[in-house]
Each structure stands twice: as C-alpha cells, then as structure tokens.
C-alpha atoms as one frame of an Amber mdcrd trajectory, in Angstrom:
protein
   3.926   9.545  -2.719   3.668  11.440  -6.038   2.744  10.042  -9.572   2.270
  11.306 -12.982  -1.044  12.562 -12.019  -2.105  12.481  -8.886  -0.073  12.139
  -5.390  -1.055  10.732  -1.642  -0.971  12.573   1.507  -2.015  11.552   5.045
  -5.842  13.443   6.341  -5.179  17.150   6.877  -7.552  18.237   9.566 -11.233
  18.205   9.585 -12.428  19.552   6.170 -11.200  16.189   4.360 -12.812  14.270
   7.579 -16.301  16.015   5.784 -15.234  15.123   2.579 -15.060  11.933   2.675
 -18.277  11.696   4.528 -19.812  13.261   1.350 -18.010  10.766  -0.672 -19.507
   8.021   1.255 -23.067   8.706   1.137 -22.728   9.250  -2.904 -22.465   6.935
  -5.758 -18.944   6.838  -5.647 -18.928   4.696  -2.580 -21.528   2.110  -4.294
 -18.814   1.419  -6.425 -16.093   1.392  -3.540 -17.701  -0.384  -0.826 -21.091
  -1.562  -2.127 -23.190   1.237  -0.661 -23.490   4.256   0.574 -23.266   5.188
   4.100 -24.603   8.816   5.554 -22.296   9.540   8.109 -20.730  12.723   9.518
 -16.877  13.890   9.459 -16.664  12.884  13.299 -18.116   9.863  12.716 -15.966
   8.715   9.916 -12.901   9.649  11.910 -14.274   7.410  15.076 -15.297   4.105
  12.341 -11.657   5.039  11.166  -9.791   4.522  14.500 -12.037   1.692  15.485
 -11.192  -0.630  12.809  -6.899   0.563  12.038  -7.949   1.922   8.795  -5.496
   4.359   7.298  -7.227   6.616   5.182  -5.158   8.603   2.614  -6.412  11.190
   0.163  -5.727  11.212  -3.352  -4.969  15.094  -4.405  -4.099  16.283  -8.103
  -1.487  17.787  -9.631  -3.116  21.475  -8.160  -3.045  19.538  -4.437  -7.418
  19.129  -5.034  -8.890  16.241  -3.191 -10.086  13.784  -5.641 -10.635  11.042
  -3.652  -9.173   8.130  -1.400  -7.547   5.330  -0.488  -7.389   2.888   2.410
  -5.759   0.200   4.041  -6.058  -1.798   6.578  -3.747  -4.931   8.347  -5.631
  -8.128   8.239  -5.036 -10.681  10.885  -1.205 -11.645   9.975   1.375  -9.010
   9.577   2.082  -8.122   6.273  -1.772  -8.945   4.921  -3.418  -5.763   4.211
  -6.663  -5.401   2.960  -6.803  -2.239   0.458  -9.638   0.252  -1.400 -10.132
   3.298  -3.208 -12.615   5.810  -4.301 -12.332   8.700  -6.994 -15.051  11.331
  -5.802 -16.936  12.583  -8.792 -18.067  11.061 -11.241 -16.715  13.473 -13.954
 -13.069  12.303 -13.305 -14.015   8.667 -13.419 -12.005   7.409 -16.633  -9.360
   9.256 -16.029  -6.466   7.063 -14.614  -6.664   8.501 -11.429  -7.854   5.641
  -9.336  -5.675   3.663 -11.254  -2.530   5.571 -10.963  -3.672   6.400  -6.933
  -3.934   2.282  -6.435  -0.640   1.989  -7.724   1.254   4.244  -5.634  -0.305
   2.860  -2.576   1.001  -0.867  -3.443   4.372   0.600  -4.079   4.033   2.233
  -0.437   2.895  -1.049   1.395   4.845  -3.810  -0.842   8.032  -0.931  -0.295
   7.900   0.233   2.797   5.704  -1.587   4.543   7.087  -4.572   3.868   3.961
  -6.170   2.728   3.643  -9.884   2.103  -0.154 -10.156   0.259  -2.957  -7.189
  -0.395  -6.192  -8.005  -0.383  -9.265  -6.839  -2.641 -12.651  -7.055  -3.878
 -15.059  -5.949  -6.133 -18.739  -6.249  -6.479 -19.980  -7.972 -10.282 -21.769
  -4.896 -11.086 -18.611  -3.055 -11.521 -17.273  -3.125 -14.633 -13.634  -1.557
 -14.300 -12.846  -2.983 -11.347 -13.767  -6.413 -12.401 -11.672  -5.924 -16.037
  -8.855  -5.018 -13.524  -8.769  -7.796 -12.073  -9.004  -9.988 -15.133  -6.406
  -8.342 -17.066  -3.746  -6.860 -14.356  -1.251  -8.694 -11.519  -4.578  -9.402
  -9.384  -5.100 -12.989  -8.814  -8.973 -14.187  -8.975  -9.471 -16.302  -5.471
 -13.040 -16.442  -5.599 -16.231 -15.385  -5.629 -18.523 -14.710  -2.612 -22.198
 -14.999  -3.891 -24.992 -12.474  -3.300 -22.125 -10.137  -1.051 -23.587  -7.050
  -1.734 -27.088  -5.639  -2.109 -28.075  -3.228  -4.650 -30.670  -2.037  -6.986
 -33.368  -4.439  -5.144 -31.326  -7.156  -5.589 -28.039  -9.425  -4.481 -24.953
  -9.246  -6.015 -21.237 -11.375  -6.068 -17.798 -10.108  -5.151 -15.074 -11.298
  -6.615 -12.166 -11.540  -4.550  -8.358 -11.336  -5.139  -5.054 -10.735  -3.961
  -1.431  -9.722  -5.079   1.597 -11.267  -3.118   4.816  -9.542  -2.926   6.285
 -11.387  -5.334   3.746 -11.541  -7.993   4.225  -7.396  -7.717   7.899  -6.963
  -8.387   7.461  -9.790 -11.443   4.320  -7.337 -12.804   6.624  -4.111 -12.379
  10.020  -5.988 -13.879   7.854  -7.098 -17.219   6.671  -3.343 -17.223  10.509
  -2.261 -17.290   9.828  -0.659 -13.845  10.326  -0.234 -10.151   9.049   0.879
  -7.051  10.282   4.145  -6.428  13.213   4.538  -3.288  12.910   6.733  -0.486
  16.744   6.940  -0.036  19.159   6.789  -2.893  20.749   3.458  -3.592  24.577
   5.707  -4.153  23.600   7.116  -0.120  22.785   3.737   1.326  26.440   2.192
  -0.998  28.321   5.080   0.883  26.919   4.805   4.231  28.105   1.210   3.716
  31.384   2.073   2.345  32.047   4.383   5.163  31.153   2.017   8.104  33.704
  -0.531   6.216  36.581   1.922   6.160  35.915   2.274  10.139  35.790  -1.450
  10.589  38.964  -2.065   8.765  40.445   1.043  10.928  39.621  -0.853  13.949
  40.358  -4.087  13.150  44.100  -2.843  12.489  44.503  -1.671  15.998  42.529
  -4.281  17.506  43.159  -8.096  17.552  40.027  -9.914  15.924  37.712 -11.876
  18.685  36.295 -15.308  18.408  32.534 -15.013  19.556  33.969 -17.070  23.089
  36.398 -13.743  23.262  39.344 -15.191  22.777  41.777 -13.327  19.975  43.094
 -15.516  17.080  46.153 -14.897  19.188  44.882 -17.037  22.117  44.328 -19.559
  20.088  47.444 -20.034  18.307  49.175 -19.926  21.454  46.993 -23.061  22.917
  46.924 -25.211  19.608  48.835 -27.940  20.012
C-alpha cells in the first residue's frame, strides 16, 4: 500500500514490536488512544493477538517507521473499528497520518470488502475533531467524559464512514481506490474463459439444469 508520502507494511519482526511500545507510553498515544500505556514489545504483541488487532506500520518514502495504524473487526463482518498514530511529534502536520488513514480505508473498503469503519476522537484533539467535521466522517455522537486527562474528563466524538459514503467522497475528488490487478487482465481473463465456453458449447449440446439437451426437449414437445 504505497502513497505519495508514506506507504504500509505488515510488523517486521521484533524491533517495530519495541517501537510501538515506545510510541504508546508517549504523547503520541494521548492523542491516539487517550493515554499512554507503558508496556513492553512482548506485551504489545500478546494485547495484539488477544483482541484481532492488525497493526500496520506507517514507513516513509526512505522505508523509516513513522508510525501506525490499526484495525480491528467489530462484531458484524465488514464493521471495522480503525486508528492511527504518527510517532514524533516533529512530523505531526505533515500529512502523514492523513495520507496513512487513507490508504488503509482504500485497503479495507477495497479489499476487504468493508461495509462501515468505525472511529473516535477525544474533544481535546483538535485535528482529529476538524477531520471529522470537514471530511466523509459522519458525526454519530458523543460519549461524555470518555477519556481522562490532564486531571480531568473528557468527550469522544464518535463517527463512521459506510462503503458507500467512501466511493461518493473519492468520485467528487475525481478519484479511486487504487486496483491490485489491472482492469485490461481481469477483461482478458474474461474474454479468454468466453472463447472456451463458446468452443465447448459448439461440440456439446446445451443442458437444461434437469439435464436434458434442448434436443430432448424438442423431441417430447407436443
């Protein structure tokens, strides 16, 4: 999954297991999660496992870590629920978490053949919530005193994206999701099993589903 600026890749052993246990215990997962959590590589990787989160990290155009994201199926199939995290602070502002959240809808709405994504942000961060307010997201709610920072509570706001909703956003953009396979090798492949058919077909008489040949038939029609 490669963008502009930065590209996805699955977790490559246990030096990004450590890495994103630094990420977690620094402010970069206040804004993520709501808080940071001191944990070790081997624990991440076990919290990982025990709750199906796929964890992919976000690399730059030199293949540099730069952060995360995650998903994670919901109760239905097709409901995921989704986060990120860009790691230091200094690239903050940059587009990468944008760009990073984007190629990860492509994959699930794409690939996975997503139906909704789910996602929230606390009210004390101020991208994420202007995100929401001016993108595709679509405000469900707000869940008061959710997180707790700073000696005190704060609300998440909560939204989602359904399928649809993301192809409409990409179409008024004058874009698309990117293919795996090219749409002139799936045409062929299709083109090619015709051609057999019909080669078939011209040695074969054509069956009814009850497996009787038009022939059959015409004989017993009265």
């Amino acid at each position: 999954m490669q963008g502009e600026y930065v590209s996805l890749r699955p977790i490559n052993g246990r030096q990004d297991y450590e890495l994103i246990a630094q990420w977690s215990s620094s402010v970069a997962s206040v804004y993520s999660s709501g808080g940071q959590t001191f944990t070790t590589g081997d624990e991440m990787e076990a919290l990982m496992a025990r709750h199906g989160i796929t964890y992919l990290m976000v690399v730059d155009r030199s293949g540099e870590p730069v952060g995360g994201v995650t998903y994670q199926q919901l109760t239905y199939p097709g409901n995921f629920e989704v986060g990120n995290v860009v790691g230091s602070p200094e690239l903050w502002g940059l587009g990468y978490g944008m760009e990073s959240m984007h190629l990860l809808l492509d994959h699930l709405f794409h690939q996975r053949n997503a139906h909704r994504v789910h996602l929230m942000a606390g009210l004390y961060n101020k991208q994420m919530v202007q995100i929401f307010l001016k993108g595709p997201i679509k405000v469900e709610g707000i869940l008061r005193d959710f997180f707790f920072l700073d000696g005190e509570y704060h609300d998440a706001l909560v939204g989602s994206l359904l399928r649809n909703e993301y192809y409409g956003f990409l179409r008024s953009l004058g874009t698309s999701p990117a293919d795996l396979i090219p749409k002139d090798d799936k045409a062929d492949a299709r083109v090619l099993l015709a051609e057999a058919l019909d080669k078939v077909t011209d040695i074969l008489p054509a069956r009814t589903n009850g497996g009787e040949t038009r022939a059959d038939i015409a004989d017993t029609t009265v």
